[in-house]
Phi, psi and omega in degrees: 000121175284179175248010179296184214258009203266126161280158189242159181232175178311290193326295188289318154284320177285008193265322215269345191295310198308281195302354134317293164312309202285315180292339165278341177100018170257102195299149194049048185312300161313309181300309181314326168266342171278339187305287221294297194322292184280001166301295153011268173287344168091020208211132184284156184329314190302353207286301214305337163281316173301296200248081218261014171247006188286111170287140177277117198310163208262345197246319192277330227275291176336276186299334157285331184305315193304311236263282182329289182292270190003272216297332173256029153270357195056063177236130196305139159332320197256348146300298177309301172317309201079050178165136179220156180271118175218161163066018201057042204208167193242137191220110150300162215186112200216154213279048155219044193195127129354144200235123177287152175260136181305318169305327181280348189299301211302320157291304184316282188309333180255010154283297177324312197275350183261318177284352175271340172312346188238162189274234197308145170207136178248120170215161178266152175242126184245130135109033191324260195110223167310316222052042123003260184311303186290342199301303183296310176292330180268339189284351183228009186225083186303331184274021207227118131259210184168167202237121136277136188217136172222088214297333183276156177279295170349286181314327197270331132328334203268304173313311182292321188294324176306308189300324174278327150338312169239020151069032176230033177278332174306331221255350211226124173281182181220107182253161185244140187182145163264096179072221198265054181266347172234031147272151178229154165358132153070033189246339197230148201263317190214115190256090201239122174213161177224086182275197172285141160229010166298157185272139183310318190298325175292345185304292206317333185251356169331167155244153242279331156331268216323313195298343210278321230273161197282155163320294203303006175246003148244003161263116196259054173057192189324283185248025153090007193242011208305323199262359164274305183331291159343268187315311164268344177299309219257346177283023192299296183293292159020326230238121200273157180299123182080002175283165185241155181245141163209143167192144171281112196228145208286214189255132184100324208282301169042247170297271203315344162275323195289336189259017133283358190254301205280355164283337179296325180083011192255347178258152221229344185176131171293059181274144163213133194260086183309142218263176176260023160267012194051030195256142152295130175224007224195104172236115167240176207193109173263142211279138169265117286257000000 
């Protein structure tokens, strides 16, 4: 983008931004310049077509520019904003918290669909993050409280500021912890995580977005379980009698999450759910009485 003196209107930026993007190696380059532009303006996507001749002031000029060098270092969108959208909600967001996925929705709704079903239920989310998940499950289950954990404070701050957002921080606690080491024993109704599951080997080929997001939150070890073992070996005791375990596991991963659970012998029954890539993305395993 140049600083001559030349107007630029909606139109004419966003033609010239998309073939910019394309030429840096940024996949979805049009949404990308209608996402930041219209944060810019403060205005929803549909604005940029009705006013797609509308020229820009020299300060919105300014301020788009900043954001366009960000996106072609590839540092994900939703870092440049401080915020991405799940469950149908705005969830702040910063490169020391996982950037939630349209894939994680598929666990939340079907915690959401088990716990209303039941009266008070207390549970956990390992690996809080944003608090996405848990955040999401008391905004929509009035009858649900809860422990968010986390090992970073950072992450976990991030989490408090969503809960208060939406209006569930009475209800859902914080914890700072590696996995469950500053929890105690026999408290919770549903043991809910979207832990790191990537294979070490695979970090190397991510793309460079992917890569901006923390390591500890995508590297599952060797062969990519390391943190289900964890979660379920060691969340048995944790875990109140007839309560459920759900996570979200990567391509593949499935059954093999499904056969750490049936070896421990303390769970009586199995689901795994598929994403709307038809991929298994969702394994719960309920505890037997």
């Amino acid at each position: 983008m140049t600083k001559q003196s030349e107007i630029w209107t909606i139109g004419s930026i966003l033609k010239w931004t998309e073939q910019y993007f394309n030429d840096k190696g940024v996949e979805s380059s049009r949404l990308d310049a209608e996402v930041l532009l219209s944060r810019v303006l403060g205005k929803e996507r549909i604005y940029l077509y009705v006013h797609f001749d509308q020229p820009l002031q020299q300060m919105e000029l300014g301020r788009f520019r900043e954001m366009i060098k960000q996106r072609v270092k590839r540092i994900p969108v939703a870092y440049i904003l401080g915020e991405k959208e799940f469950m149908g909600m705005d969830f702040s967001v910063s490169p020391a918290v996982l950037i939630p996925r349209p894939d994680t929705e598929i666990l939340v709704e079907n915690v959401i669909e088990r716990l209303k079903e039941l009266g008070n239920v207390h549970i956990v989310d390992i690996g809080t993050g944003s608090g996405a998940i848990a955040v999401s499950i008391l905004a929509n289950c009035l009858n649900v409280s809860g422990v968010a954990v986390d090992i970073s404070s950072e992450a976990l701050a991030v989490a408090k500021s969503n809960a208060i957002r939406h209006g569930v921080d009475m209800r859902l606690e914080f914890v700072k912890s590696d996995v469950y080491d500053s929890l105690s024993a026999g408290q919770f109704d549903a043991i809910i995580s979207n832990p790191p599951y990537i294979p070490e080997k695979d970090i190397a080929g991510l793309e460079p977005e992917v890569k901006c997001e923390p390591y500890g939150a995508l590297a599952g070890g060797k062969d990519g379980l390391d943190f289900y073992r964890r979660l379920i070996q060691e969340g048995i005791k944790f875990l109140k009698p007839n309560g459920f375990m759900a996570f979200e596991v990567g391509i593949y991963q499935a059954e093999d999450v499904a056969d750490i659970g049936r070896e421990t012998g303390a769970f009586n029954h199995f689901e795994i759910i598929k994403d709307y890539g038809n991929i298994d993305r969702v394994v719960i395993m309920k505890k037997q009485e």
